[in-house]
N, C-alpha and C positions, 0 to 999 in steps of 0.2 A: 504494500500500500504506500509506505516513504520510500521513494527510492532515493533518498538524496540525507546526508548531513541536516540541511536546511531545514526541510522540511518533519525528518524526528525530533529536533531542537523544537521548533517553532510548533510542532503539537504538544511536547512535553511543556512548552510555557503557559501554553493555550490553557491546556487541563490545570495546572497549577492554579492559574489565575483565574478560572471559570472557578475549581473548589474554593480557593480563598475567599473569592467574593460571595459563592454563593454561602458559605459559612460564617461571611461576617455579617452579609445582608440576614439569614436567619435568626443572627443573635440579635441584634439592632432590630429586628423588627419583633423579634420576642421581647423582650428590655422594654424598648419603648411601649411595647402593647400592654405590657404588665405595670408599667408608670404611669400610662395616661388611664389606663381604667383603675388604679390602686385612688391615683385626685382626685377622679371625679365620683367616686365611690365613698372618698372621705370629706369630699363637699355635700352628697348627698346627707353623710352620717350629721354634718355637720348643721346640716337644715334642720335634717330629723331633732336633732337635740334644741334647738331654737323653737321648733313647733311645741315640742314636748313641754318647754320650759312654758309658752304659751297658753299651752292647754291644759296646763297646774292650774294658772289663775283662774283658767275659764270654769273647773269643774267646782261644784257645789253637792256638796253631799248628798244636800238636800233637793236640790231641785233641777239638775243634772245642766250641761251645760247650757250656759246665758246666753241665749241669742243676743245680746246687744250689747251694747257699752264699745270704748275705741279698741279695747283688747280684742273682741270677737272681729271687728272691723280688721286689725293689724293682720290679725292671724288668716284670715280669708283674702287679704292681698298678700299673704305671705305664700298661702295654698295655691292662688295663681302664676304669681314669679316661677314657683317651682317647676307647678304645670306646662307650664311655657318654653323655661329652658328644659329641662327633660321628658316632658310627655309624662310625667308622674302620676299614680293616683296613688293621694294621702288618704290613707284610715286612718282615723282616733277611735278608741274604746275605753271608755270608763269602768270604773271597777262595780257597776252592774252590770255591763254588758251591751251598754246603750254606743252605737256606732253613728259617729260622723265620718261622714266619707268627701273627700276634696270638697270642703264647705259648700258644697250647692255650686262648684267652678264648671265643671266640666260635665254633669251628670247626663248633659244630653246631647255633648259630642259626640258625630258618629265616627271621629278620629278617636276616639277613648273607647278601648273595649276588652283593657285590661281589668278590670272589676269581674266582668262575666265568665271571662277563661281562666281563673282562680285556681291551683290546687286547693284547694281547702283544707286537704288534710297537712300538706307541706306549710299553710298559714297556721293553722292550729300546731305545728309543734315549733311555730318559730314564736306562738303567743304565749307558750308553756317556758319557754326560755327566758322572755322579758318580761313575763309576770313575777320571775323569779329575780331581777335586777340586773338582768343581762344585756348589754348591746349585740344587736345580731346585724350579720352580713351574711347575705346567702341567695345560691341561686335558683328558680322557683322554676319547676317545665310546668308550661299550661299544658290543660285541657287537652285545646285544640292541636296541640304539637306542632303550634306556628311560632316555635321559639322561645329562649331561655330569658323569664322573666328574673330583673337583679333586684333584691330587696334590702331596704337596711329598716331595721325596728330599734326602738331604744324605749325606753320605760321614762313616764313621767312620775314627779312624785311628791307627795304633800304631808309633810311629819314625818319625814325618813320612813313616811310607808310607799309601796308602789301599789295609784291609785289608777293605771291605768296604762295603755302603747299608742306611740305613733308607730304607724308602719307608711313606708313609702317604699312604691312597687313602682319600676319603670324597664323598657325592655329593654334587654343587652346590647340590642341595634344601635338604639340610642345613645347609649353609653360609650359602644366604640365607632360611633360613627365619626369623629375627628379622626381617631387612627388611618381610617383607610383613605382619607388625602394626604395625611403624612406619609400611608405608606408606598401612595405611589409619586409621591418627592423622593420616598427611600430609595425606590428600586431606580428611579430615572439618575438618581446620582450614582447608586453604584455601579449601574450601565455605562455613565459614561466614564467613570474610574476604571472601568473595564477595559472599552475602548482606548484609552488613555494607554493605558498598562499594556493593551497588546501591542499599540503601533511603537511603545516603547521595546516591546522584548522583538520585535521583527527588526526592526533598527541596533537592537544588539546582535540579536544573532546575524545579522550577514556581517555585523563588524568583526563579529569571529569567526563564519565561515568564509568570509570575502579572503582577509589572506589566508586560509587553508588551503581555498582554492589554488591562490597564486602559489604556494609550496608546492602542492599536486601537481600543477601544471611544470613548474622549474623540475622537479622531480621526473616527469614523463620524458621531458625533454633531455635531458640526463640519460635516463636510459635507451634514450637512441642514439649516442654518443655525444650529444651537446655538453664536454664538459664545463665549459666556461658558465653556461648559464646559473643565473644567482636570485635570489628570493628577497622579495621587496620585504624589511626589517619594518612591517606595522603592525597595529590590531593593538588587545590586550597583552599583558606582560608576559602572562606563559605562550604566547602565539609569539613575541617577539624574540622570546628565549629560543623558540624553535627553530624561525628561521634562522637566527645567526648561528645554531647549533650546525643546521640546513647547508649555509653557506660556508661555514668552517670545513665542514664534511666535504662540501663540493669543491672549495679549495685544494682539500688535499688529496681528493680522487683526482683534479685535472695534474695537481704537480706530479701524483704518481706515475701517471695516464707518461707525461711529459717525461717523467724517468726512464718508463720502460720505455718509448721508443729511443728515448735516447743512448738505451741500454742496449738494445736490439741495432740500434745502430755501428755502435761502441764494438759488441761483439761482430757483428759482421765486419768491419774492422780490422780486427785486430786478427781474426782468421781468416780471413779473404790475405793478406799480407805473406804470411808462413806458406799458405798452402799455393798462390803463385808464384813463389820465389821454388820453392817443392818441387810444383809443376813443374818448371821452366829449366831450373837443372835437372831433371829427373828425363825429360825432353831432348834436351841439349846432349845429354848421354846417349841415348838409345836411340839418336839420326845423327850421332858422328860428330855433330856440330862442337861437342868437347872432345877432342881427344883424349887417348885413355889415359896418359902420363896426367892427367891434368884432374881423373877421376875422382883422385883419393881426397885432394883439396874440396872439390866439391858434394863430396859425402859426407863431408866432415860439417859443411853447410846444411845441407839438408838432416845431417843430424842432430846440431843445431836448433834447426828451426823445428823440428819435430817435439826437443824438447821443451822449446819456448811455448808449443801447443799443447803440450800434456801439461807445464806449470798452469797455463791460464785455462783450463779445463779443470785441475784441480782445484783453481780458485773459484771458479762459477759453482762447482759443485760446493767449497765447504760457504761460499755464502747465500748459495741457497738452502741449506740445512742449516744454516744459523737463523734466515729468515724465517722457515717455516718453523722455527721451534727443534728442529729434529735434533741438535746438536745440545749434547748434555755433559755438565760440566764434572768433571771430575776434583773436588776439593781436597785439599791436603794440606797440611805447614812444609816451608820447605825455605831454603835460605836465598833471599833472593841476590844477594852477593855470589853467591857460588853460580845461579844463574847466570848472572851477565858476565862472569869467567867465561861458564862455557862457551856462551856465543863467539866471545873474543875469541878462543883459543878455536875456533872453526870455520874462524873469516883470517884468522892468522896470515895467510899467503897475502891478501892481499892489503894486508895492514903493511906487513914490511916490502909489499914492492910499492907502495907509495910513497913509504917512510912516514906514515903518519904517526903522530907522536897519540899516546891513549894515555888520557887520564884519568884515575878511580879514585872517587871523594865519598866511601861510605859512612855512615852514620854511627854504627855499630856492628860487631861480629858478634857473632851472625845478624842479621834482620831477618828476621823470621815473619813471612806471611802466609795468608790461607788464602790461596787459588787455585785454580788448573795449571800444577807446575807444567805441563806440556804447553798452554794456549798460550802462555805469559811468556815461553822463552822464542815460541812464535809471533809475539807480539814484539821483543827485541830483538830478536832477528829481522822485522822487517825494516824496524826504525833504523839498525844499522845497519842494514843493506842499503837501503837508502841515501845514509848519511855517505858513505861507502864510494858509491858510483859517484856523489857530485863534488866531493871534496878532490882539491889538486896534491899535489905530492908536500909533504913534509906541511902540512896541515892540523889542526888539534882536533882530538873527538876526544869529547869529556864525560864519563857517564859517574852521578852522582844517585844515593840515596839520600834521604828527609826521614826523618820520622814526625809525622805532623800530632798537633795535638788534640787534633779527635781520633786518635788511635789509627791512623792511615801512614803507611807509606807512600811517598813520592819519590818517581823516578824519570829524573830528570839526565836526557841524551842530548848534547850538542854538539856541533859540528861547526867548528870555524870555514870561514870562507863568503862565496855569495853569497845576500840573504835571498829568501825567496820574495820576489814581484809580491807589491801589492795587491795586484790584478789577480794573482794566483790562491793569495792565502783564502777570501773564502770559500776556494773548490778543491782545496787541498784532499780533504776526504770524504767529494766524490768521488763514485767509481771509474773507471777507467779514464779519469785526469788526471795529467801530466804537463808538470810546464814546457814550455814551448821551446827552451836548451832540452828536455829529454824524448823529443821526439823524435829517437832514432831509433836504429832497428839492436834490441837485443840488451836496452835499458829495465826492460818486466812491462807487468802487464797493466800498469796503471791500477791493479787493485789491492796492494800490499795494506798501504795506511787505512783503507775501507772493509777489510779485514780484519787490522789492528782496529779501530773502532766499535765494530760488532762484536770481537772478544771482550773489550773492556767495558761497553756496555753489558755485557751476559754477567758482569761481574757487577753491577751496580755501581762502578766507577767512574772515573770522567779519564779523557784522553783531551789534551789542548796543544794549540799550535803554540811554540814561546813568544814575546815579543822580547825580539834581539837584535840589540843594533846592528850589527856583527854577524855572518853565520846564519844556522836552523839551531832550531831546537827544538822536543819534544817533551813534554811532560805526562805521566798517568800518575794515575795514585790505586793503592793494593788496600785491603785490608790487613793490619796487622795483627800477626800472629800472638797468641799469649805466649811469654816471654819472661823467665823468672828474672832474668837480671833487671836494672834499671839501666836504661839509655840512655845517651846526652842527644838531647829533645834539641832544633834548630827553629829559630825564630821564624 
């Protein structure tokens, strides 16, 4: 039946505001109904007792009530007043038994014909009560069952005896007949508090489905490859949390999107390179075009270049299982001074055919940390391969420890010499970026430092480029090992 947001919103307010009103209109008109007949019901009592007081004077024990004098006068313009605003008829009865009935006012109206449709037996036990010194309120069914007659009685009285009742009988009609133009004042205002109230909740709700829509729509568009598209940031505050959540998301799908082609480029790249140089000697051999004395040189090329394709194939592989999760770490304490020995002593050949001079500034023996002793000395492996190929001959590589004081170590590699291009530093670890001196053939694969990254992130660590007037340099930081000695901590 809703096929839309809009419209379930816009019935759910509907039915809201139709129950509230009609629940507040039932109260309000109950309330009211039961205030305006409780007034005029205690205006009636209130005549009643004014008649009653009247008709004390009037009675004589002896010669039952006076037709004359200004009392009988007051009281029979008092009997009409009433008659008039309510349609009443007043009974008085004296303590013989003798009945005045609305002083001779109305006895031959043919609009008065509450006297004749009487319960009597409902009068007789409301006379039983105020002969007793009781005020009575009560509702009387005639006869005819043309409607509930409302009575009020109250007892007059002369020597704190009770010498007699008024009763005044008028119909219910009458009594609530002001009700029913107030009540349709009531209902015409809550109709159009109604109205009011709905074109208010249609005006809210498209204000919240209006930018849903625009989400949906930037969202469609998205998935037919529109990365760029982006979500108008309006509406209410949780709609506007959404879209910037929307557009943050979509942000980082297009940068992604922009990675991998860049990445799919990057790799084709870098092996289109190996495998036509491959080719070509491979070619060049087998139609003669190399001779054979000349063979072994160029196997040793293609052997080369074969290995350059297995390193950068074992790199695609280990960073795509670090991305997917697949790669898991191995934790241990282990010394990372002994660590960064090893390295050295494995780059050995070509430290001393450069003549580079290596300096070690550690902190304490051991520094003991808990990581992947494997992924951390492949993380210094790469910094000094790195460091390695761009430094010139009798050059410094400085590799220090820190023991910092949130319980981390810092391991800090630098390399005198050129610093790297401004232009460069923030793509340094992107993947297969390379500054623009190492774009030659048989420098690596441009993913060492994006490998170093992804490891030292799997650690909850940080990896940063240095800023060095001088030179590169690199910094990570470990978590430190528990450690019974005390250390000398560095500022």
């Amino acid at each position: 039946m809703f096929q839309n947001m809009f419209d379930r919103l816009l019935a759910l307010f509907l039915v809201v505001i139709l129950l509230m009103a009609l629940t507040s209109a039932g109260f309000s008109v109950f309330t009211t109904r039961s205030a305006l007949v409780n007034s005029r019901m205690e205006s009636l009592l209130e005549h009643a007792r004014e008649i009653a007081y009247l008709a004390a004077r009037l009675d004589n024990s002896l010669n039952g009530f006076s037709p004359s004098g200004s009392t009988m006068g007051y009281l029979q313009w008092k009997a009409k007043n009433v008659y008039e605003d309510y349609g009443a008829y007043i009974l008085i009865v004296d303590h013989s038994g003798r009945v005045m009935d609305n002083m001779q006012t109305a006895m031959n109206s043919d609009q008065f014909n509450l006297r004749d449709s009487l319960n009597t037996e409902d009068i007789s036990n409301v006379m039983l009560d105020v002969l007793k010194g009781k005020e009575v309120q009560t509702r009387i069914t005639r006869y005819s069952g043309g409607g509930a007659i409302l009575t009020v009685a109250v007892p007059y009285m002369q020597n704190d005896q009770v010498q007699g009742a008024v009763l005044i009988h008028t119909s219910a009609q009458i009594i609530e007949a002001p009700f029913y133009s107030l009540l349709l004042q009531i209902t015409l205002g809550f109709f159009l508090a109604s109205v009011v109230a709905l074109v208010g909740a249609t005006l809210y709700t498209k204000g919240i489905i209006k930018p849903l829509t625009v989400i949906t729509d930037a969202a469609e568009s998205m998935s037919r490859g529109q990365l760029n598209t982006r979500a108008a940031v309006t509406g209410v505050s949780e709609v506007r949390q959404l879209a910037g959540a929307f557009n943050v998301m979509a942000q980082r799908l297009e940068k992604e999107e922009n990675n991998r082609k860049e990445f799919v480029s990057n790799v084709s790249h870098e092996l289109r390179s190996p495998v036509t140089s491959i080719h070509g000697f491979v070619e060049g051999m087998l139609d003669g075009t190399i001779p054979p004395e000349e063979h072994e040189r160029y196997l040793q090329i293609v052997f080369d270049e074969t290995n350059r394709m297995k390193r950068l194939i074992s790199d695609l592989l280990q960073l795509s299982r670090m991305d997917n999760g697949a790669e898991q770490l191995q934790w241990s304490d282990f010394d990372i001074n002994e660590q960064i020995r090893r390295v050295l002593i494995g780059r050995m050949n070509d430290i001393e055919e450069k003549s580079i001079n290596v300096q070690l500034d550690f902190c304490m023996e051991p520094c003991l940390v808990y990581a992947d002793k494997d992924r951390i000395a492949q993380v210094i492996h790469n910094i000094v391969d790195n460091a390695l190929k761009y430094v010139d001959e009798k050059d410094n590589l400085t590799i220090r420890t820190i023991l910092l004081h949130d319980n981390r170590v810092s391991v800090e590699i630098e390399n005198s010499g050129e610093p790297i291009a401004q232009e460069d530093r923030p793509h340094i670890f992107d993947r297969f970026y390379m500054a623009e001196k190492a774009h030659t053939s048989g420098k690596g694969t441009g993913l060492g430092l994006s490998i170093c990254m992804q490891i030292i992130r799997m650690h909850g660590q940080t990896l940063e480029l240095m800023q060095l007037e001088e030179g590169a340099g690199f910094r990570f930081t470990l978590q430190a090992a528990v450690n019974p000695d005390k250390p000398r901590l560095s500022a």
